[in-house]
N, CA, C and O of each residue as an XYZ file, in Angstrom:
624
protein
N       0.842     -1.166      0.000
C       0.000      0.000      0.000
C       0.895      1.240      0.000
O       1.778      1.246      0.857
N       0.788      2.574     -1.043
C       1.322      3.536     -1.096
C       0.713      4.544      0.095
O      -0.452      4.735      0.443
N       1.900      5.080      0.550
C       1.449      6.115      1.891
C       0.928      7.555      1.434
O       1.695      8.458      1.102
N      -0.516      7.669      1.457
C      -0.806      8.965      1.276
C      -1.044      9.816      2.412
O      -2.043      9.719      3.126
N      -0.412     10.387      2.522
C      -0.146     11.515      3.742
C      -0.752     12.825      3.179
O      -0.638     13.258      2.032
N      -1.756     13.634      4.748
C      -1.859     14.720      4.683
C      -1.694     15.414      6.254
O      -1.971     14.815      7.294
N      -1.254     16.604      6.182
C      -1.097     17.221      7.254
C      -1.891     18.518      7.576
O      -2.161     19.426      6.789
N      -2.174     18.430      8.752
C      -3.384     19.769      8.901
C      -3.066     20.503     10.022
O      -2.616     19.848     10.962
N      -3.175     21.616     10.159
C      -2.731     22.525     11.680
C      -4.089     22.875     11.862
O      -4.512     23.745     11.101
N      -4.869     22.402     12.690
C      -6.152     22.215     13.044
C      -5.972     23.794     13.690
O      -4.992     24.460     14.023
N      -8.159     24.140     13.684
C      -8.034     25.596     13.411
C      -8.435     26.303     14.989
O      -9.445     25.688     15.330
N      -8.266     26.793     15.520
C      -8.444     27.656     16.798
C      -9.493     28.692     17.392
O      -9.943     28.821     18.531
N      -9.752     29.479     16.043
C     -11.274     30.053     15.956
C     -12.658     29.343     15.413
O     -12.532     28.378     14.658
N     -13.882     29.763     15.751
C     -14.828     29.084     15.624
C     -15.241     29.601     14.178
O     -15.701     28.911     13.268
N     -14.937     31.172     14.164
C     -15.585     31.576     12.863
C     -14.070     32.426     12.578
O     -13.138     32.470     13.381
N     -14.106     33.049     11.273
C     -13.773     34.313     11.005
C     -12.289     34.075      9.932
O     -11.709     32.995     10.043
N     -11.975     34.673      9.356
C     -10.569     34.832      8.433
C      -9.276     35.614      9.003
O      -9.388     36.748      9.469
N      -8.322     35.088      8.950
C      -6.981     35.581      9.643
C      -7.070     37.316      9.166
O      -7.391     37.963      8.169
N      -6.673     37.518     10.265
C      -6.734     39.369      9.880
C      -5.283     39.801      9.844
O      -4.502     39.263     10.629
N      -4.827     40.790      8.942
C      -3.268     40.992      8.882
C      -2.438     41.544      9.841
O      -1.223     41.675      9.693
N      -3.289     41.988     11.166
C      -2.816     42.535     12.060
C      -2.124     40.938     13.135
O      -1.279     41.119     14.011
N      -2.623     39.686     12.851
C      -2.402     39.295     13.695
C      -1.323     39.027     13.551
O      -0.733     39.388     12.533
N      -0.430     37.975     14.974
C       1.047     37.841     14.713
C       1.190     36.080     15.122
O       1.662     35.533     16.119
N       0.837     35.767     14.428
C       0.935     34.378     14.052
C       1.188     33.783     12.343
O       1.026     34.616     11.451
N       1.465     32.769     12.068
C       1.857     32.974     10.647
C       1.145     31.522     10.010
O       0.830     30.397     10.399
N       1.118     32.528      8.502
C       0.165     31.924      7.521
C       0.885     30.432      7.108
O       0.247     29.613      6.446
N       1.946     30.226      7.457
C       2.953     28.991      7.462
C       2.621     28.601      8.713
O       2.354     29.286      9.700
N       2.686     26.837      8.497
C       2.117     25.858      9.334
C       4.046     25.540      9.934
O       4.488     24.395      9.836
N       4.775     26.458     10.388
C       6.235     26.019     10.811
C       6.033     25.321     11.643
O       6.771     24.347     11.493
N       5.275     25.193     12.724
C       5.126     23.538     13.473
C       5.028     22.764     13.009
O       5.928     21.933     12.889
N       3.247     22.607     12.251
C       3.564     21.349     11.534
C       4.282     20.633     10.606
O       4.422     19.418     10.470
N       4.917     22.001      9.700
C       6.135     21.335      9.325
C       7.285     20.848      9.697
O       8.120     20.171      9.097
N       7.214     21.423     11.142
C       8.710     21.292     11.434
C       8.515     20.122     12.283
O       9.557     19.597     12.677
N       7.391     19.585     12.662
C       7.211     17.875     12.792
C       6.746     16.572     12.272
O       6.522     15.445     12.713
N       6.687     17.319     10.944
C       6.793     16.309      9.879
C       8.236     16.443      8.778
O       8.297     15.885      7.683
N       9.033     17.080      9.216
C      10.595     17.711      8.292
C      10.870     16.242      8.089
O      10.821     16.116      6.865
N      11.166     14.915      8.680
C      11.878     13.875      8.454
C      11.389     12.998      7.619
O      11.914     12.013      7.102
N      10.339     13.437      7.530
C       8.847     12.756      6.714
C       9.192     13.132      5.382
O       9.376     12.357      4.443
N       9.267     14.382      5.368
C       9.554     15.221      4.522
C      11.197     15.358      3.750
O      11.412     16.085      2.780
N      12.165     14.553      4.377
C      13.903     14.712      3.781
C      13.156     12.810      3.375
O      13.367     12.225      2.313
N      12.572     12.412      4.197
C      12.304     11.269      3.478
C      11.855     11.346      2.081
O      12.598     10.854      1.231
N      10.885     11.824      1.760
C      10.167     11.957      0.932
C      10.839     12.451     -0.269
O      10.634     11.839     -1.316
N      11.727     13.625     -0.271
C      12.449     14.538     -1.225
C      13.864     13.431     -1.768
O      14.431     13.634     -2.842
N      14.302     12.183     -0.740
C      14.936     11.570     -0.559
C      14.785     10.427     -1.857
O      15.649     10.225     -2.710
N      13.554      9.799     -1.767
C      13.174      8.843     -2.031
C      13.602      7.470     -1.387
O      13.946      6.437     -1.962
N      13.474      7.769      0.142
C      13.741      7.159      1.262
C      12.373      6.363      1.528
O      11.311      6.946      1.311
N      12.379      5.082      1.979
C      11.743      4.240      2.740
C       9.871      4.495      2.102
O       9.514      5.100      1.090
N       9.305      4.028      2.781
C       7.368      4.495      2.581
C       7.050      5.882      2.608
O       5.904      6.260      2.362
N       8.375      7.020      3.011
C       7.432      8.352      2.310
C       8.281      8.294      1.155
O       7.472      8.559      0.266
N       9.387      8.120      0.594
C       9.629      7.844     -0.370
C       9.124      7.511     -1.331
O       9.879      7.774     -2.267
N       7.933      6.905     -1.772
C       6.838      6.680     -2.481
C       5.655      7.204     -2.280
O       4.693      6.966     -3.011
N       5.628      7.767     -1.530
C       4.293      8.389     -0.575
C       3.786      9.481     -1.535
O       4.775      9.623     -2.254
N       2.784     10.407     -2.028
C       2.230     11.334     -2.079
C       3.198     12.898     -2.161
O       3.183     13.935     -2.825
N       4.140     12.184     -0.838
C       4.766     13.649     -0.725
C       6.226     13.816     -1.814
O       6.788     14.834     -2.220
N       6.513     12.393     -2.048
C       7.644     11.763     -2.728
C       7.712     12.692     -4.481
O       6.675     13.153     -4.959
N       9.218     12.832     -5.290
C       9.270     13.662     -6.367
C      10.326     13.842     -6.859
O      11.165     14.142     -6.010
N      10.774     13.792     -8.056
C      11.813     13.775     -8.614
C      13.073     14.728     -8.274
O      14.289     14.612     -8.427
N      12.453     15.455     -7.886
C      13.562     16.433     -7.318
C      13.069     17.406     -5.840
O      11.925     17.742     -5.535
N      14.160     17.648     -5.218
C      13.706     18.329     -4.076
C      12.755     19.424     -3.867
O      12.203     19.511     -2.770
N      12.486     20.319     -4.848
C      11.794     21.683     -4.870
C      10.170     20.772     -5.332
O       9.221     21.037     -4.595
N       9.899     19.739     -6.522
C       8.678     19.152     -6.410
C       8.208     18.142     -5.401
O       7.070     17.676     -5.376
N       9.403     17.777     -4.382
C       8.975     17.103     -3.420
C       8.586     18.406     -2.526
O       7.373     18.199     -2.489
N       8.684     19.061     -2.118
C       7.865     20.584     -1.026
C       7.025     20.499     -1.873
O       6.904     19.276     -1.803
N       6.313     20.793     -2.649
C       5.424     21.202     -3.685
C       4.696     19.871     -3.523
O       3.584     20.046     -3.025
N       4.903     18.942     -3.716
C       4.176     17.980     -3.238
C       3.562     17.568     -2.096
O       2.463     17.015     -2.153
N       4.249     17.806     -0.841
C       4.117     17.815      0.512
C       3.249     18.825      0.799
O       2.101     18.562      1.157
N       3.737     20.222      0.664
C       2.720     21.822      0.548
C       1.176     21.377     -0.108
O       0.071     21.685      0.338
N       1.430     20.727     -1.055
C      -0.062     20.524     -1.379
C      -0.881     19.646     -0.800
O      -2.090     19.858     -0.880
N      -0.331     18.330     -0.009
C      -1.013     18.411      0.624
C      -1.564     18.161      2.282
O      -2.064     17.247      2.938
N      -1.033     19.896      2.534
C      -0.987     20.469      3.987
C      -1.846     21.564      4.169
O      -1.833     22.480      3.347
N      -2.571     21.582      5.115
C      -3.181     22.751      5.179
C      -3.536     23.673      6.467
O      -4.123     23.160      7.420
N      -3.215     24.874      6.479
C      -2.688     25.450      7.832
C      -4.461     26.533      7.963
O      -4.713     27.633      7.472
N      -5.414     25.545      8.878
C      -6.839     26.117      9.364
C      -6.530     27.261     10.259
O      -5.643     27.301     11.112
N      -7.512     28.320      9.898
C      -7.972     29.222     10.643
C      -8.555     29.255     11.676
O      -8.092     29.445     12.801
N      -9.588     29.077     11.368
C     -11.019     28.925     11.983
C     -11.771     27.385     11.545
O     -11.260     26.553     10.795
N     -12.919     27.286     12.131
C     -13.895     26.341     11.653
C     -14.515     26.644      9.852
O     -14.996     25.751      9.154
N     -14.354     27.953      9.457
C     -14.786     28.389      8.263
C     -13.851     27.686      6.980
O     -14.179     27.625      5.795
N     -12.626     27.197      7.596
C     -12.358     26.526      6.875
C     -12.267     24.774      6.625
O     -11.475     23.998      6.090
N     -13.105     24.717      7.094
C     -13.412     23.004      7.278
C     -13.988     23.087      5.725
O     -14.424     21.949      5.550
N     -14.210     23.806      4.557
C     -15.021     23.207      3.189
C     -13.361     23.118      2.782
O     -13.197     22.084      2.134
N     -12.081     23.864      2.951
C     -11.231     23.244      2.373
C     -10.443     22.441      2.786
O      -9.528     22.027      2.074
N     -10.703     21.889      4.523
C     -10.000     20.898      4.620
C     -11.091     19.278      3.978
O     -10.696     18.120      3.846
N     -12.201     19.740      3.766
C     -13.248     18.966      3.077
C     -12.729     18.687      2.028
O     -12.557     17.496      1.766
N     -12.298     19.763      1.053
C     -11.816     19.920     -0.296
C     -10.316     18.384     -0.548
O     -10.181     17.476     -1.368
N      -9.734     18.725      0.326
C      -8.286     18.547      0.947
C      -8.730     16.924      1.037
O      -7.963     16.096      0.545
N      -9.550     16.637      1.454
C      -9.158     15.289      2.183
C      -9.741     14.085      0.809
O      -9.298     13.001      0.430
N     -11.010     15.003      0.336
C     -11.378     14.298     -0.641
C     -10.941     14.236     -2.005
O     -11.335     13.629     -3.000
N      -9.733     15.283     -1.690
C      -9.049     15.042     -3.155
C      -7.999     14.043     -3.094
O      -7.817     13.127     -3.897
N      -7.093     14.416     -1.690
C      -6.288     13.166     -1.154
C      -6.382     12.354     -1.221
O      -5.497     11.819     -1.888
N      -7.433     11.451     -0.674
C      -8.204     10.521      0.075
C      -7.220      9.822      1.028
O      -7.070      8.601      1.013
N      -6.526     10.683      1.896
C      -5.062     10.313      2.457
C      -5.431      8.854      3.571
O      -6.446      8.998      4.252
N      -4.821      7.811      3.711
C      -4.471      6.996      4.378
C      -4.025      7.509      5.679
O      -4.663      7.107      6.652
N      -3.088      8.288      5.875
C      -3.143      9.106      6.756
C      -2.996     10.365      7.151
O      -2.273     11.139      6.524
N      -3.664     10.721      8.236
C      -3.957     12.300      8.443
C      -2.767     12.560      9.437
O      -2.565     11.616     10.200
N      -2.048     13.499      9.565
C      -1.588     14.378     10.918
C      -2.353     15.493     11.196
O      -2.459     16.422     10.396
N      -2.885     15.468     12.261
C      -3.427     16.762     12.755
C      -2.793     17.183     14.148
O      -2.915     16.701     15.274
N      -1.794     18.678     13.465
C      -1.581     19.113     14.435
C      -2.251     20.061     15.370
O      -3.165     20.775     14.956
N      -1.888     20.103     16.483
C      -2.995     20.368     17.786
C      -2.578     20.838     18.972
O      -2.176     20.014     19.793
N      -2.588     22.316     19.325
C      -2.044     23.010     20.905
C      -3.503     23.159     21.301
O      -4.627     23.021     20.819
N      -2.986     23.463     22.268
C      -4.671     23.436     23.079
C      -5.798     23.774     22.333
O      -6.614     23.090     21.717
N      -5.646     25.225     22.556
C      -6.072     26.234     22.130
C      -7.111     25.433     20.722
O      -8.326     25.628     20.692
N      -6.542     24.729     19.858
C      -6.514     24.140     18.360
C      -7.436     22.625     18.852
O      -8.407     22.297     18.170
N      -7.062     21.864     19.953
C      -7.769     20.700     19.906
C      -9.053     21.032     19.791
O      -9.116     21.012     18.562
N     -10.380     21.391     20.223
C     -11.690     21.375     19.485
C     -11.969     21.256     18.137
O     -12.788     20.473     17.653
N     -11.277     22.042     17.537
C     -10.750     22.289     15.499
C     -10.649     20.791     15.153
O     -11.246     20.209     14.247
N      -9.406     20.052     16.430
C      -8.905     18.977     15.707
C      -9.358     17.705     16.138
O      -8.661     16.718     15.903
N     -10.651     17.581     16.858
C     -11.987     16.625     16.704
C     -12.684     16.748     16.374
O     -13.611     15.938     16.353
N     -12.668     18.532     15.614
C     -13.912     18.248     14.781
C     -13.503     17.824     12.966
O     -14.283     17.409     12.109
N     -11.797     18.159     12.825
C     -10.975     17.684     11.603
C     -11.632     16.200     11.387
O     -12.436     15.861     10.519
N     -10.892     15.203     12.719
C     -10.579     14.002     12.673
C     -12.251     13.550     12.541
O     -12.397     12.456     11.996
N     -12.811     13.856     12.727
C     -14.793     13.439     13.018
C     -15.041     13.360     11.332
O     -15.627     12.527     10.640
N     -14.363     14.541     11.018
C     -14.766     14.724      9.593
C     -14.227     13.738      8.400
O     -14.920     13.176      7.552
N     -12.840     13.681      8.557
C     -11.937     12.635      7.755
C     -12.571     11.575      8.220
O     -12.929     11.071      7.155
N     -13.119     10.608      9.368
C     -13.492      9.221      9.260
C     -14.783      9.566      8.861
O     -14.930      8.454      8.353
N     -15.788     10.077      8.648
C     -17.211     10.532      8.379
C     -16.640     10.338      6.386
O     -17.290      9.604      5.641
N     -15.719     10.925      6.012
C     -15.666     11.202      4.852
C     -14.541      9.226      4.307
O     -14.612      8.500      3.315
N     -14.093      9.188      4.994
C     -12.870      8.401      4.863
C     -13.033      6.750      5.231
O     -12.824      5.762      4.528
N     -13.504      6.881      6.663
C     -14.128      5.776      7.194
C     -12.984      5.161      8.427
O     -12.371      5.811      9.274
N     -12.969      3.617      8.151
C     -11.491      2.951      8.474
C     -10.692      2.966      8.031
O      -9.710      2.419      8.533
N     -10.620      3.687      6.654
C      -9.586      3.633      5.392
C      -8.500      4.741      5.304
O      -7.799      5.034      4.336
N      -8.537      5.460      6.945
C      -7.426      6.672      7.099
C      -6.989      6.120      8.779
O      -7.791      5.641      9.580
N      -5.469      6.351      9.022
C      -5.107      6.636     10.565
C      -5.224      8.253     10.485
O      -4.915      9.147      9.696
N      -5.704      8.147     11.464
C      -5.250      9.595     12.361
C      -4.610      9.605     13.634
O      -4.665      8.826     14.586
N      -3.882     10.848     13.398
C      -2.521     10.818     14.319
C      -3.282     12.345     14.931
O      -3.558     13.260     14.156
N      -3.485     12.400     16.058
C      -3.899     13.750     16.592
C      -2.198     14.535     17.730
O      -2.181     14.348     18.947
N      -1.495     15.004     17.306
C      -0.072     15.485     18.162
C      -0.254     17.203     18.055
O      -0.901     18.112     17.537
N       0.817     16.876     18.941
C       1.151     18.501     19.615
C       1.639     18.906     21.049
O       1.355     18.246     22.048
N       2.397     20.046     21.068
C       3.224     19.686     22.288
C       2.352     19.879     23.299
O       2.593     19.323     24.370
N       1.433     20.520     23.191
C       0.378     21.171     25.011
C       0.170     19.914     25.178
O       0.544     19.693     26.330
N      -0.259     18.812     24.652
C      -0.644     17.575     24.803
C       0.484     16.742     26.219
O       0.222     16.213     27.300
N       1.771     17.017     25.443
C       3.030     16.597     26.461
C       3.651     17.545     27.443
O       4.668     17.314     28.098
N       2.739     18.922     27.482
C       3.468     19.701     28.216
C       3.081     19.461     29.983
O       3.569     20.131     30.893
N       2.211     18.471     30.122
C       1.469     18.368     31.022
C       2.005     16.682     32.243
O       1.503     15.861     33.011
N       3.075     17.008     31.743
C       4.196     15.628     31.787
C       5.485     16.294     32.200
O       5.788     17.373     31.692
N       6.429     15.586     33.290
C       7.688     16.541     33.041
C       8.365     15.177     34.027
O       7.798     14.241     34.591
N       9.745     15.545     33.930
C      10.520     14.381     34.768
C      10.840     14.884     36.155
O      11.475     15.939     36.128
N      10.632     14.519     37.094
C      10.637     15.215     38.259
C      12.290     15.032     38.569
O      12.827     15.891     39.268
N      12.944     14.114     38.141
C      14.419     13.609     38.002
C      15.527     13.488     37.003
O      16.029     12.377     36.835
N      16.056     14.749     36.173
C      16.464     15.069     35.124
C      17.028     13.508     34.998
O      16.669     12.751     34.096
N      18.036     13.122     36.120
C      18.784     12.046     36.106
C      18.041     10.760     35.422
O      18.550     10.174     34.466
N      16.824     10.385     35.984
C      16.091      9.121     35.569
C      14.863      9.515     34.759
O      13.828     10.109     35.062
N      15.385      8.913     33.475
C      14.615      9.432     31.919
C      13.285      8.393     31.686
O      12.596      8.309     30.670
N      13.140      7.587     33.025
C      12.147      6.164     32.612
C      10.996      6.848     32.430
O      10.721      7.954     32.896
N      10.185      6.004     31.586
C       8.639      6.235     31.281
C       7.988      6.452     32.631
O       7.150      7.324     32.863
N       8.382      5.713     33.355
C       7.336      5.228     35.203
C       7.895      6.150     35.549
O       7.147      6.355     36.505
N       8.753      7.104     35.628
C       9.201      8.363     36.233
C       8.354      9.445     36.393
O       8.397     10.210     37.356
N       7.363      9.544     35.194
C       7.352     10.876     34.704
C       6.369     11.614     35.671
O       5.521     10.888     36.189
N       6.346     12.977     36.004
C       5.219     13.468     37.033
C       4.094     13.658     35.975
O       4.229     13.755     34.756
N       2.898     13.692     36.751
C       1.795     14.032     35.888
C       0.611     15.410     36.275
O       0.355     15.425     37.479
N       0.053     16.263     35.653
C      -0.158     17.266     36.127
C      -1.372     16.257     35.840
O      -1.513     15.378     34.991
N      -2.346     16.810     37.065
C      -3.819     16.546     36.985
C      -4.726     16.441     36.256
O      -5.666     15.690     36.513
N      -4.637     17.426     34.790
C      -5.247     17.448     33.914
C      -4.423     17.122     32.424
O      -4.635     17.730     31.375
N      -3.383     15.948     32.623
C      -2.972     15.573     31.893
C      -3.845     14.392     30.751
O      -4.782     13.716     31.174
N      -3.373     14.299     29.326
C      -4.343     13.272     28.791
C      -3.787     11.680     29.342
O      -4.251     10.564     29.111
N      -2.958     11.983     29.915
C      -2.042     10.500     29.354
C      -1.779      9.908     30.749
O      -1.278     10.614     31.625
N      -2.105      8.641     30.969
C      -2.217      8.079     32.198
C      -0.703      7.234     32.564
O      -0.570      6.643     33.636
């Protein structure tokens, strides 16, 4: 099976279009910058993204390949083009990236891709607020069973 990958920076507002005053950017640099290995894979013609969707004869049509298909949400107003997005894809799998603020956006993403998709996509829901809620109380001892947990952490 060829890996079709799409990546989404799930959206934070309920309604409305980015206004130019704000100071956040129209580039998804998180989510790219946690899918980059995915991505030297891909430009590479390395391993399953190597063939993947994002995969291309040369490095500048592998971004161009990957860029297309990523998409950095606003608001909820843009759920017709992550609609657009998924059904042109029909990606196998989704990344949806997700800070707090963004998780509502990114159950109502993931609701949408299996509604549209079915069993026939993983979704990967990440992001750091997710792990920020975790910390090692013992720089020294790096074990999993170490870790402290803040109260309203997801992860047991």
């Amino acid at each position: 099976m060829t890996l079709r990958a799409v990546a989404v920076s799930a959206p934070d507002w309920v309604a409305g279009a980015k206004d130019d005053r704000a100071l956040n950017s129209r580039d998804a640099a998180s989510l790219y910058n946690a899918c980059r290995v995915a991505a030297a894979e891909a430009a590479a013609g390395r391993g399953a993204w190597g063939a993947s969707n994002w995969a291309a004869t040369d490095p500048r049509a592998a971004r161009a390949a990957a860029r297309a298909s990523t998409l950095l949400m606003y608001s909820m107003d843009d759920m017709p083009a992550f609609r657009a997005l998924i059904e042109r894809q029909r990606p196998n799998l989704l990344l949806i990236g997700a800070m707090s603020l963004c998780l509502p956006g990114a159950v109502a993403c993931a609701r949408e891709a299996r509604e549209i998709l079915g069993d026939r996509v993983a979704i990967v829901l990440g992001g750091r607020h997710a792990s920020e809620t975790v910390w090692l109380p013992d720089r020294s001892d790096r074990r999993a069973a170490t870790l402290g947990r803040h109260a309203g952490a997801p992860l047991e």
